[in-house]
Every structure is written in structure tokens, then in C-alpha cells.
C-alpha positions in Angstrom: 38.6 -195.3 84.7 40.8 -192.3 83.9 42.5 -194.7 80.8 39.1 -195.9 80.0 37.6 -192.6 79.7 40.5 -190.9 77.4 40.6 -193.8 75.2 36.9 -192.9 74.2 37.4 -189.8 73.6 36.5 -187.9 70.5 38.7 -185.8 68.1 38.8 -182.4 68.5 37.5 -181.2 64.7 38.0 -176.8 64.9 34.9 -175.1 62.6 36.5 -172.5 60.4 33.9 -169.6 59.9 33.4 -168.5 56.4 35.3 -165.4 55.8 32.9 -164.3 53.1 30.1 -166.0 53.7 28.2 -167.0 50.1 24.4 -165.7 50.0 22.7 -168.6 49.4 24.3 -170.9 52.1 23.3 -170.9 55.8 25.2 -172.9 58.1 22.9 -175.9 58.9 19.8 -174.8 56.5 19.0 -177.3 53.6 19.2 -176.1 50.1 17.1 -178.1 47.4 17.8 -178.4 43.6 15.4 -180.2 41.4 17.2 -182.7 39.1 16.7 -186.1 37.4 18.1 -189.3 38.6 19.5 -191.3 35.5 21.9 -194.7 35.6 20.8 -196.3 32.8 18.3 -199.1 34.6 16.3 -196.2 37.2 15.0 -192.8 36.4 13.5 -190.3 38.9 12.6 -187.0 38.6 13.7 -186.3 42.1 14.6 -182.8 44.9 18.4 -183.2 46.0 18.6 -182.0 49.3 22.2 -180.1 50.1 24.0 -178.7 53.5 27.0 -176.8 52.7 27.4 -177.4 49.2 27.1 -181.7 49.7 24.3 -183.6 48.4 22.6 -185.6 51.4 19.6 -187.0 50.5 17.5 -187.4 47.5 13.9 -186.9 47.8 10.7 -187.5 45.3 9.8 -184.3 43.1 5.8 -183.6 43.9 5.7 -182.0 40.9 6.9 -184.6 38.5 3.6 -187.8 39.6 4.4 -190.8 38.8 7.7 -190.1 37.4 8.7 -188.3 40.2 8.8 -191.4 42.6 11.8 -192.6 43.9 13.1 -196.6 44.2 16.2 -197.9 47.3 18.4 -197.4 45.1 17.5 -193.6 43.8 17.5 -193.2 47.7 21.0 -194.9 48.4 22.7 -193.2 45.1 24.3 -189.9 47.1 26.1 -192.7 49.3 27.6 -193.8 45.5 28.5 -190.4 44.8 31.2 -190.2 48.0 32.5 -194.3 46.8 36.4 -194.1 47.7 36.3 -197.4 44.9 35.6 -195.0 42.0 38.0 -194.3 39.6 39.9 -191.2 40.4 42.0 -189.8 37.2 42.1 -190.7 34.3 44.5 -193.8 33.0 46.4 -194.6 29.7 47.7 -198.0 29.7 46.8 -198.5 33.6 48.7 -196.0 34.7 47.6 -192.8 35.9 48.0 -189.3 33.3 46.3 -186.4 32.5 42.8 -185.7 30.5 45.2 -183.9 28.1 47.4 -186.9 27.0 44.4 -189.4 27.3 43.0 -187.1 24.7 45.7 -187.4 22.5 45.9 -190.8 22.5 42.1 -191.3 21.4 42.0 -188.8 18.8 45.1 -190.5 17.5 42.9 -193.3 17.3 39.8 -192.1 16.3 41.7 -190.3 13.4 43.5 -193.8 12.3 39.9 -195.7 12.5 38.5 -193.0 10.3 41.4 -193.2 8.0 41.4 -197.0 7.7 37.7 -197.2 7.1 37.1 -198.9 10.8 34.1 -198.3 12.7 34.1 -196.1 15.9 31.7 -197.6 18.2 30.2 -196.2 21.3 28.7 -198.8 23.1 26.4 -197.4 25.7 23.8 -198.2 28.3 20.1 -197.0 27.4 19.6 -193.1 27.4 17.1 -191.2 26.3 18.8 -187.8 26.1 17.8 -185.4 23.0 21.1 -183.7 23.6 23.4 -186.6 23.8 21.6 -187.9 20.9 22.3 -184.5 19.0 25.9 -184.1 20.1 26.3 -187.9 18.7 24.8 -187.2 15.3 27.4 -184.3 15.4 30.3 -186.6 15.8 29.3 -189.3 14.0 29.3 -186.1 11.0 32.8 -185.9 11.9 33.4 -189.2 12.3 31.4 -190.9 9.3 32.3 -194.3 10.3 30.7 -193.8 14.2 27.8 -196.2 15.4 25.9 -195.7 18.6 24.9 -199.4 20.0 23.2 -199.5 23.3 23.6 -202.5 25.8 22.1 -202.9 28.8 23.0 -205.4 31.8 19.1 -206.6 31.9 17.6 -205.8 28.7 14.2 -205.3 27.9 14.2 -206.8 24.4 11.4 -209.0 25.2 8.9 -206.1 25.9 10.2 -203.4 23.4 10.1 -206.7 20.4 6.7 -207.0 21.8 5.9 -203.1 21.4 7.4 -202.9 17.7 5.4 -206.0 16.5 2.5 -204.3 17.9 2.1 -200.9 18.1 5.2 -200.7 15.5 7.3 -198.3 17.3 10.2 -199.4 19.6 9.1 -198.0 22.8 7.3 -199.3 26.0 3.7 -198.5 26.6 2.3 -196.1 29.4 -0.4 -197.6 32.1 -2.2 -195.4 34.1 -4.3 -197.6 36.6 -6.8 -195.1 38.3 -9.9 -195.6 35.9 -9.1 -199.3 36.5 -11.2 -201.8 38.3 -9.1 -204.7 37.7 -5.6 -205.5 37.0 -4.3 -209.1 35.8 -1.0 -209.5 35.9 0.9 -212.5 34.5 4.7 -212.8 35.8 4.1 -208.8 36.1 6.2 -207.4 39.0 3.9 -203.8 38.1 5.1 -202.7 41.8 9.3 -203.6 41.2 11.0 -203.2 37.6 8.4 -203.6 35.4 8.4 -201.9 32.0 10.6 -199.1 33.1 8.4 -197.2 35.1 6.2 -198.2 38.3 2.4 -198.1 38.7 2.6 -197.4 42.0 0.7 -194.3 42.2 -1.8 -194.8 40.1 -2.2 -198.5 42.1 -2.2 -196.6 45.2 -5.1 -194.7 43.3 -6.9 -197.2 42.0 -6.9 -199.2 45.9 -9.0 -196.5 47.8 -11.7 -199.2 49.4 -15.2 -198.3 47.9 -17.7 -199.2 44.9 -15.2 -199.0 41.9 -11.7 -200.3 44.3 -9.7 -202.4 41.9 -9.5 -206.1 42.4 -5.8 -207.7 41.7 -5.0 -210.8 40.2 -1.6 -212.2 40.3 -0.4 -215.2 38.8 3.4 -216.2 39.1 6.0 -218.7 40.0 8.0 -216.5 42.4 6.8 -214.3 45.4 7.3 -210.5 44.5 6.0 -207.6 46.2 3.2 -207.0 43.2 1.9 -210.4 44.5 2.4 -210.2 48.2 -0.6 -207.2 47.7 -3.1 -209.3 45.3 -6.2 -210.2 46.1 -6.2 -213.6 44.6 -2.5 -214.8 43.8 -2.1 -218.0 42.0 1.1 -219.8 42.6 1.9 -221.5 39.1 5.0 -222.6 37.0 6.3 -220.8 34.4 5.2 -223.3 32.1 1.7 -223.1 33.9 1.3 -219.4 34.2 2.0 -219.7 30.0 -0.3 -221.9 29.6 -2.8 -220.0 31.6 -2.2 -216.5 29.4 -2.8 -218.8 26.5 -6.5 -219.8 27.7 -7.3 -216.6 28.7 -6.4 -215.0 25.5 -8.4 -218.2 23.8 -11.4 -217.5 25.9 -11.8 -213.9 25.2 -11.3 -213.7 21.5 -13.4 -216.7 20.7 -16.2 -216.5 23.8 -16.0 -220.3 24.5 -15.5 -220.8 28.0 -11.9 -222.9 29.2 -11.7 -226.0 30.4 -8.5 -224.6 32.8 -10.6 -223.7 35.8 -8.1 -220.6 36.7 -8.4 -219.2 33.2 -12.2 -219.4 33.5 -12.2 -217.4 36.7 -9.8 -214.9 35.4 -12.0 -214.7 32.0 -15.0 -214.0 33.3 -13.8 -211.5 36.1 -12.0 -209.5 32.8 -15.2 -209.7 31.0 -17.2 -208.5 33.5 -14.8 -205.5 33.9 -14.4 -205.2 30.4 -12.6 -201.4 29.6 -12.0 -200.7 33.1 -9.4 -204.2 33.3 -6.2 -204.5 32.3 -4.1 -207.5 31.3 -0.1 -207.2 32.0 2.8 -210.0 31.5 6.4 -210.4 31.6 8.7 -213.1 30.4 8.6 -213.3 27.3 7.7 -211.6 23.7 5.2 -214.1 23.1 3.5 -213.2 26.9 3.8 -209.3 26.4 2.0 -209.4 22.9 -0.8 -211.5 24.1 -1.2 -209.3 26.8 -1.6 -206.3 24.4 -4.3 -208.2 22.4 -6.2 -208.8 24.8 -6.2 -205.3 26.1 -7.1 -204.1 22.7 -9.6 -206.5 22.8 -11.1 -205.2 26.1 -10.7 -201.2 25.1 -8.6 -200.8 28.4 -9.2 -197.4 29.6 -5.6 -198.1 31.5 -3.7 -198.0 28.1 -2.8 -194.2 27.4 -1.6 -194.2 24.9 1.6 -192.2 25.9 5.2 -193.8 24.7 8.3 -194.5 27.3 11.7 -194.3 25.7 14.2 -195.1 29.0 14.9 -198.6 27.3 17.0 -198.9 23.8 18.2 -202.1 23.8 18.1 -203.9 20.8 19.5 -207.3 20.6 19.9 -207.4 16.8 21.8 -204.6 16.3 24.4 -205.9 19.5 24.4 -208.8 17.7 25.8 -206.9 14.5 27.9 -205.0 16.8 29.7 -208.1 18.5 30.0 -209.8 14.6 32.0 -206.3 13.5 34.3 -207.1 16.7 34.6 -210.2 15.9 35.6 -209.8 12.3 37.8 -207.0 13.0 35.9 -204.2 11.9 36.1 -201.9 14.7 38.8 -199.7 15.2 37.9 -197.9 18.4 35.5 -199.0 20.9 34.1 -196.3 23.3 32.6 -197.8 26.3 30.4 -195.5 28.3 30.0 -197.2 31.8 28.5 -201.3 30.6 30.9 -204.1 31.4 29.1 -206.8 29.3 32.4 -208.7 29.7 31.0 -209.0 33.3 27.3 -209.2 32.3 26.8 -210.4 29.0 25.9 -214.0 29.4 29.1 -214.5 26.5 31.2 -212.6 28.0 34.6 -214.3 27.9 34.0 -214.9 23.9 33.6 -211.0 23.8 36.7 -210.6 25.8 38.8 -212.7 23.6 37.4 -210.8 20.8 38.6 -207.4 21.9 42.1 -208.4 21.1 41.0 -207.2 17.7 40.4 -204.0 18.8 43.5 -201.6 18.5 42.0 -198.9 20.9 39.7 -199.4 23.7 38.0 -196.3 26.1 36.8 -197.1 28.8 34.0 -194.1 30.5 33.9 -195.8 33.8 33.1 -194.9 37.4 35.0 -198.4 38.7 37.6 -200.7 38.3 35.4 -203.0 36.4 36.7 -205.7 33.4 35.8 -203.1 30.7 38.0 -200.6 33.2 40.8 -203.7 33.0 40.6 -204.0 28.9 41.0 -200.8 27.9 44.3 -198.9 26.9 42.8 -195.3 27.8 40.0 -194.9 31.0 37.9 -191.8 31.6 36.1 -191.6 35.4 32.9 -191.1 34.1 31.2 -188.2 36.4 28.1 -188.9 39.1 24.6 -188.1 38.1 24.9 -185.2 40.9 28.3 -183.8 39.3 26.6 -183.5 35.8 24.6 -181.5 33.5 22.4 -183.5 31.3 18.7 -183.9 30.1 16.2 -186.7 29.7 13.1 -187.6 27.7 11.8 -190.5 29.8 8.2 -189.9 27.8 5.7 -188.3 25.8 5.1 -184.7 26.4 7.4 -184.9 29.2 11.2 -183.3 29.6 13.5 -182.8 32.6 16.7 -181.8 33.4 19.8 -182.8 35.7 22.1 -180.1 37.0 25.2 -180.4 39.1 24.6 -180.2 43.3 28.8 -180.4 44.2 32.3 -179.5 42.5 33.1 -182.9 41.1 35.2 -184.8 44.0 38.1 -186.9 41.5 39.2 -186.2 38.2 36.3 -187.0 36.1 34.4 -186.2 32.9 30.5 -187.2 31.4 30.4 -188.6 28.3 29.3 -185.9 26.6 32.2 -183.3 27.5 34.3 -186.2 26.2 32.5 -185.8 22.6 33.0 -182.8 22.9 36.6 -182.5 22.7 37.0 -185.4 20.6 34.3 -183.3 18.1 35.8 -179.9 18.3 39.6 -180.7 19.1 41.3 -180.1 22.6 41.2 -176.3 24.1 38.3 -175.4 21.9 35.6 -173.0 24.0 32.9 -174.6 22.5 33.7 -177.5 24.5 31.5 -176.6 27.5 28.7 -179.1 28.0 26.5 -176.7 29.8 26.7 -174.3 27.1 25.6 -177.0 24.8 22.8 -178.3 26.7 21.5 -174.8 27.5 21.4 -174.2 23.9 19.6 -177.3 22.7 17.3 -177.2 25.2 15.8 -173.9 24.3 14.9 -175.6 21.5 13.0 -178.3 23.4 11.8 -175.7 25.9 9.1 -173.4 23.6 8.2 -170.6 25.6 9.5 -171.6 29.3 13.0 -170.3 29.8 15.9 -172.7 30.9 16.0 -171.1 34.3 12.6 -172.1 35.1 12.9 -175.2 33.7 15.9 -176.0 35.6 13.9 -174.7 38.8 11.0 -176.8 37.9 13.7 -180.1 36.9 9.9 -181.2 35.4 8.1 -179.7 32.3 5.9 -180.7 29.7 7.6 -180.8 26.3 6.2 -180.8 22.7 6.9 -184.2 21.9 3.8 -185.9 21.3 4.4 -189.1 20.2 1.4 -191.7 20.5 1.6 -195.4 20.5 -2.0 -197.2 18.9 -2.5 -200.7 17.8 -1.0 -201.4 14.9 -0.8 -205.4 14.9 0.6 -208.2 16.7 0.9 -211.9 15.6 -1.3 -213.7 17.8 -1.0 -217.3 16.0 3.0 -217.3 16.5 2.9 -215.9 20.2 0.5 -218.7 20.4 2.7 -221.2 19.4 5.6 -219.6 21.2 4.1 -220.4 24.8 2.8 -223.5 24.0 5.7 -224.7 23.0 7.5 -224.2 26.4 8.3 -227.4 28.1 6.9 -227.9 31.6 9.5 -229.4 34.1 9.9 -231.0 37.3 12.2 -227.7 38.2 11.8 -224.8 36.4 14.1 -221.3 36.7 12.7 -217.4 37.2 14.7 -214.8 36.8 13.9 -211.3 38.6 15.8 -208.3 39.4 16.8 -207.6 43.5 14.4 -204.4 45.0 18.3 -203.3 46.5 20.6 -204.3 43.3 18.5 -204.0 40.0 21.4 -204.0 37.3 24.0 -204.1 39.4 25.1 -200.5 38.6 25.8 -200.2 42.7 26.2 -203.7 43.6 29.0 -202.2 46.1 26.9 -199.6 47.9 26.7 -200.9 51.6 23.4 -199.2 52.1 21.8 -201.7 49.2 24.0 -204.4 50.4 22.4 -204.4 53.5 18.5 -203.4 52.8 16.8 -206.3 53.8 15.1 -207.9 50.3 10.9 -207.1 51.4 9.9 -210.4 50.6 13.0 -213.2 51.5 14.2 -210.0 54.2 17.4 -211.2 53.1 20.4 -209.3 52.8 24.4 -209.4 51.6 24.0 -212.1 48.9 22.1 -213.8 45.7 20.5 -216.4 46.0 18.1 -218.9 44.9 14.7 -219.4 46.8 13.2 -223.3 46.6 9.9 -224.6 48.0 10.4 -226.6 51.6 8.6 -228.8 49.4 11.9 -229.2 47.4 14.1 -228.9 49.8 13.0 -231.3 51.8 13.3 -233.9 47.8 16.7 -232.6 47.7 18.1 -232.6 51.5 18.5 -228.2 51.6 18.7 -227.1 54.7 18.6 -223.7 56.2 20.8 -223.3 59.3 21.3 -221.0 62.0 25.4 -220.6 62.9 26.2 -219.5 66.4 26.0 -216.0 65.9 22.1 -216.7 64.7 23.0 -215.7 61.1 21.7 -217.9 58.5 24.0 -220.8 57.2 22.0 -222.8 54.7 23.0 -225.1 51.8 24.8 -224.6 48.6 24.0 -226.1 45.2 25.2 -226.2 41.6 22.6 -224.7 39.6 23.1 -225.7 35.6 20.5 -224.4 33.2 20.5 -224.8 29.5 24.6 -226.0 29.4 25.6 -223.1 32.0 26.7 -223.8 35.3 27.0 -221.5 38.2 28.3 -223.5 41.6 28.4 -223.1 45.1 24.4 -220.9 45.1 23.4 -220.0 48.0 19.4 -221.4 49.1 16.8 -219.4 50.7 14.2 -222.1 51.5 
């Protein structure tokens, strides 16, 4: 017992008392600092919550509504911030050296780019920062032959093509659901990742029981959580929820009824409603415009109006980007935390085609094949170790400060421009400075203090999106045109994963999904229908953990093997 009992016992850990205690810290009394959560994919206004100087937990901030609201992964990212996986120091030709010679060796090659008439590319994910966006146009003034390209690991080209063909501006429309009495959604996961912000405030809202409670229609191929709270869910094919948007749309700008007896029901419910319904859809341009229409068609009162800006991707302009690669135009290629030799769905072809790329940067938080191509790596710096600033919005700014020291040898992008703008040693090379600067610009009459404080304020920007077009006849034709089959493929993001961005955070890996309330793995999900056509089981091993089939999963030429089922 004796053995027993000193083999449990716990280290002795001695407190050290502060010898100068700092004002603003009290032994085992939270501090809170507002900030903004930002990784490219998920933004959140959010409160970090600190003990003795180390972030703990992130929490909503009140004062920021809908925008304010924070997702599993906002909510896991302080357990990314402490990842021993990270990138430590900076690297220069995989080995490890100091931000001084890394320096070197990229202004070197910035300088031979520039001289040889190559472009300097920074490939980045989406980000809506006015200051990073200034600091760029300032080095791309040194450096005339810069380009910013943005690239992110799940685009939303489909919705912002959409936006531009229809309100002619490259931005996302708002949705604000509490004057709303009915809500259509095609494919629309409004509750998950949809459009880059979630409704689900204003849903919340809108589902107080009484005279004006909003109805919910969902129609889609796979279970989300949007559907698991409908009212009426129809369980269709892609092919068949296409052909559904197409009737509806059909029915409501020519008044003849539809011979699809789901259309018809949805059609009359939405013109019963008129302005107080609204019409969403995901998938595809084609489904995203139509939707539009017909909300201009209904006047919904749920369209504000108001313009998001967190998603940049353009797939043209990658597409010019990968053909100056390819023909050896690019002379440096600046890589601020993507991997699209990982995610791009070409990704081999674009790792071949780096081998005409003399000098490669990597701005990377982990040992990723972007991190593995690069001559020169920078640890890019946590959201809660930087200073930064977002525009996620109309009328709407916010701020992200620092909550701890940084813990490795790390560096944002933008102190990295900075030095590669203004030379090495220079004191105007202090990102705070910078920001705090700039941002009185943004700020008007509210000091940066306060806004910092606040991590929330309203800003002057008041760009408006309006109806400015849309091709109905070709979106038309688009969905028609999709082929039904006997199995057809949907695509959605993981509540826990998203991007990817913290596919190695064991607090996502092991959040049970809400619908499957699976966990560890991706997967596919299949009817017992079609499992039972194509002998899938799922079985139980000894230790009661689930031990299903595997399958070989081709689509359009690509094969991925050995997929996991979730019947």
C-alpha cells in the first residue's frame, strides 16, 4: 500500500511570489481584453479571458451582435496558440538561423526579382485588413513588380461570382432574419459556414413562438444542423434540389403554377410571405444568383443591404498566378500561411512548378508542404500574439491586440513587410506603431485606446450592395444542365475542422460532429439504403468503437481510397 500510495503521488511544484507585483495582475483574478479572432476561414469579434498573463479562454464580445458570436473552433484556438508542433525559429534552407540572416537572404532575392523584371508574389489567405492592405500598396511602391493573390483552402468563388454578376461588386451580401417570416434555404447550411458569417442570432430572433415566428424550409441532399431545425426539410439530390430552385424561380417570375409538387408548395408559401421571406442557396453560381432574383423579386426585407468582405478569393486571378509560375515569371513567392500544395485540388502540378521559382518564403505556423518547399521559413505569429485590424463589413471595424509575449521565435506578416519595406534595423519597423497610426485614420473621432477597449466600433465605411443585374437565362441553363445520377457527391465543411487551419488541435479532433456525433476522422455518410446495394457495414470492434467499411471513392477522374463510411 505504502509502494502504491508513493507511486501516485504528485510533484511538488514551489509558487514563487512576485517580488514586484504588476498592478493590473491579481493572482487568480481573470483579466479580459477585447480582440478579433482572424484565420483566414473564421472571424469573431470575441473577449480573451487571461490569468497571469496566459490566454485561457475566448468568449463572445456582447457588444459586437452577430459578429461577435463565436464557432468550436474560435473556442478551441487558445489550445492552438500553446501547439508544441508549431514552428519555432525561423529556418533558411531547413535549418535553423536567425530573423537577421533569413532577412538577408530575402531581400537578396526580392532585390534580384526586382532587378530581373520577375514578379514578387505574396500569395495569401483572404484578409480583409485596411492596414495590411496599406502596408502592401507601400511595398509593392517599392517593389513595382509585387502582386498580392489570395487563395483560400475552401473558396467561396461560387458566391462572391454570384455577388459580382449581380450586385456588381465582389463581396458577400448581409442577411439579417428578424423581420423574416420565412426562410427557404436550398443547399444553405445558414446555421454552419455559410456565406462567411452566421444567421444565428438573427434566426434565434426570428424563432420566438407567436403570430409573426418564421417558418423554415430546407431542402438538401446531406443532413446539416440548418436542416436538423427546419420545419419542413426535403431530402433531395443535388440534381433534384437544382431542379427544384429552377421551378421555383420559374413559378415566381412568370405566376404559372409548377407541375413539381415541392416547388408548388414552396411557391406559394414565398408568395404568401412575400417581403418578409427570403430565398438562400449554395452550391453553385448558377444556385446563388437565382436565389438573389428571386429575393429581388420578393423585396426581401432580410436583404440589408450591408457588404461582407472576409472572403477574397478569386479563381481567375490564381489562375493567372499559377500560369506566371508556370512560365517562370515569378521570382519570389511569399507564402503567408496556405499550403495549396496540400489543398489545391492540383497540387502536385503546382509543386513541380515551383522548381521555377528561385526563392520561396514560407510565413508558416507548421511543418506543412509549403513549410517543406521553401528555402527561407518565418513562424508566422498566433492571432493572440499579434497586433492587427479587420474590416469584416460595412460600417463596422475592429481590432486584434496581443494577450501574451510571443512563446517561439515568430513574426506576423506584416512586421515582415516591414523590414523588407524599410531595410533591417530601421525604427519605423514597429507594427504597432503602424497600425496605431492608420487606424486613426479609420477611427474619426474615437481614440485608439477606446477603440482597442471596445475591440468593436462603427467605422465610416459605407459601402452598399443593390441589384444591379444577374443573368437569369444562363443560371438557368447552368442547373439544368446538371446530370442526375444513381450516386451523386456533397461536399460540406466539418463544424470541428472547417479549412483545416487546426486539423491537429485535439480539442476539434475529438468534438463529436452534431449531426453524425462522430469524431477523429473524415468520412463519407451513405443511406442504409445504399449500403445495404453495396454490402457497407458499420461495426462495433471490441472496445465498442466503431469499425465500419472502407471504399474507393472516384469522382470526375480523381480517386481517393481507403474512405471511411458513416452509414
Amino acid at each position: 500500500a505504502a509502494v502504491t500510495l508513493a507511486a501516485c503521488e504528485a510533484p511538488v511544484i514551489k509558487t514563487i511570489p512576485y517580488v514586484v507585483k504588476p498592478h493590473d495582475i491579481i493572482p487568480g483574478v481573470p483579466n479580459y481584453y477585447a480582440s478579433t479572432y482572424f484565420d483566414g476561414f473564421d472571424f469573431a469579434s470575441v473577449l480573451v479571458k487571461t490569468r497571469e498573463g496566459r490566454p485561457i479562454k475566448i468568449d463572445p464580445n456582447p457588444a459586437a451582435g452577430d459578429l461577435g458570436k463565436t464557432n468550436a473552433r474560435a473556442q478551441a484556438s487558445v489550445l492552438s496558440l500553446y501547439d508544441n508542433d508549431k514552428v519555432k525559429q525561423p529556418k533558411l534552407d531547413g535549418k535553423d538561423e536567425t530573423f537577421d540572416k533569413v532577412d538577408d537572404f530575402i531581400l537578396k532575392g526580392l532585390n534580384e526579382a526586382q532587378s530581373a523584371g520577375k514578379k514578387i508574389v505574396l500569395l495569401s489567405q483572404s484578409f480583409a485588413s485596411p492596414t495590411f492592405k496599406k502596408l502592401f500598396a507601400e511595398f509593392k511602391a517599392k517593389y513595382p513588380t509585387a502582386e498580392l493573390v489570395t487563395y483560400d483552402a475552401v473558396p467561396y468563388s461560387a458566391a462572391l461570382d454570384a455577388a459580382q454578376e449581380v450586385f456588381g461588386q465582389r463581396a458577400l451580401p448581409v442577411y439579417d432574419l428578424k423581420g423574416s417570416e420565412l426562410v427557404v434555404a436550398f443547399q444553405a447550411d445558414f446555421l454552419g459556414d455559410y456565406n462567411a458569417s452566421s444567421l444565428e442570432s438573427s434566426y434565434a430572433a426570428a424563432r420566438v413562438p407567436g403570430a409573426t415566428m418564421m417558418r423554415h424550409i430546407q431542402v438538401e441532399s446531406n443532413m446539416s444542423l440548418t436542416g436538423a431545425n427546419a420545419d419542413s426539410r426535403y431530402r433531395l439530390k443535388p440534381s433534384a434540389v437544382n431542379k427544384t430552385l429552377v421551378e421555383v424561380y420559374n413559378a415566381i417570375v412568370s405566376g404559372i403554377s409548377s407541375a413539381d409538387k415541392t416547388a408548388n408548395e414552396i411557391v406559394k408559401e414565398l408568395l404568401a410571405k412575400g417581403n418578409k421571406a427570403v430565398v438562400l442557396a449554395d452550391g453553385s453560381k448558377a444556385a446563388h444568383v437565382l436565389a438573389h432574383l428571386i429575393n429581388q423579386k420578393l423585396g426581401s426585407v432580410a436583404f440589408t443591404g450591408k457588404a461582407n468582405f472576409l472572403k477574397e478569393f478569386d479563381k481567375a486571378r490564381f489562375e493567372e498566378f499559377l500560369g506566371w509560375v508556370n512560365g517562370g515569371q515569378v521570382g519570389v513567392l511569399i507564402s503567408n500561411n496556405v499550403d495549396p500544395i496540400y489543398s489545391y485540388h492540383k497540387g502536385q502540378d503546382f509543386k513541380k512548378s515551383l522548381a521555377k521559382v528561385p526563392c520561396i518564403v514560407a510565413v508558416a505556423d507548421k511543418k506543412n508542404e509549403m513549410y517543406k518547399a521553401a528555402k527561407a521559413v518565418i513562424p508566422v505569429a498566433n492571432w493572440l500574439e499579434s497586433w492587427g485590424d479587420i474590416e469584416p463589413q460595412t460600417g463596422v471595424y475592429t481590432l486584434m491586440q496581443p494577450t501574451i509575449q510571443k512563446i517561439f521565435k515568430s513574426r506576423q506578416i506584416e512586421e515582415s513587410l516591414l523590414v523588407w519595406k524599410n531595410g533591417k534595423n530601421n525604427a519605423a519597423n514597429n507594427y504597432y506603431d503602424y497600425l496605431k497610426a492608420n487606424a486613426s485614420s479609420l477611427l474619426g473621432a474615437t481614440s485608439f485606446n477606446k477603440a482597442l477597449y471596445n475591440g468593436f466600433i462603427t467605422s465610416s465605411n459605407t459601402t452598399m450592395l443593390s441589384y444591379a443585374g444577374g443573368n437569369a437565362g444562363q443560371a438557368l441553363a447552368e442547373l439544368g444542365n446538371f446530370k442526375a445520377a444513381d450516386l451523386e457527391l456533397v461536399l460540406y465543411t466539418k463544424t470541428s475542422i472547417g479549412d483545416g487551419t487546426q486539423a491537429n488541435n485535439p480539442w476539434l479532433q475529438e468534438l463529436p460532429d452534431p449531426i453524425t456525433r462522430m469524431s477523429w476522422d473524415n468520412y463519407l455518410t451513405i443511406s442504409p439504403k445504399d449500403a445495404e446495394k453495396f454490402e457497407i457495414d458499420n461495426d462495433l470492434n471490441a472496445r465498442m468503437q466503431l469499425d465500419g467499411s472502407i471504399v474507393n471513392l472516384t469522382v470526375n477522374g480523381v480517386k481517393i481510397e481507403n474512405v471511411p463510411v458513416f452509414i
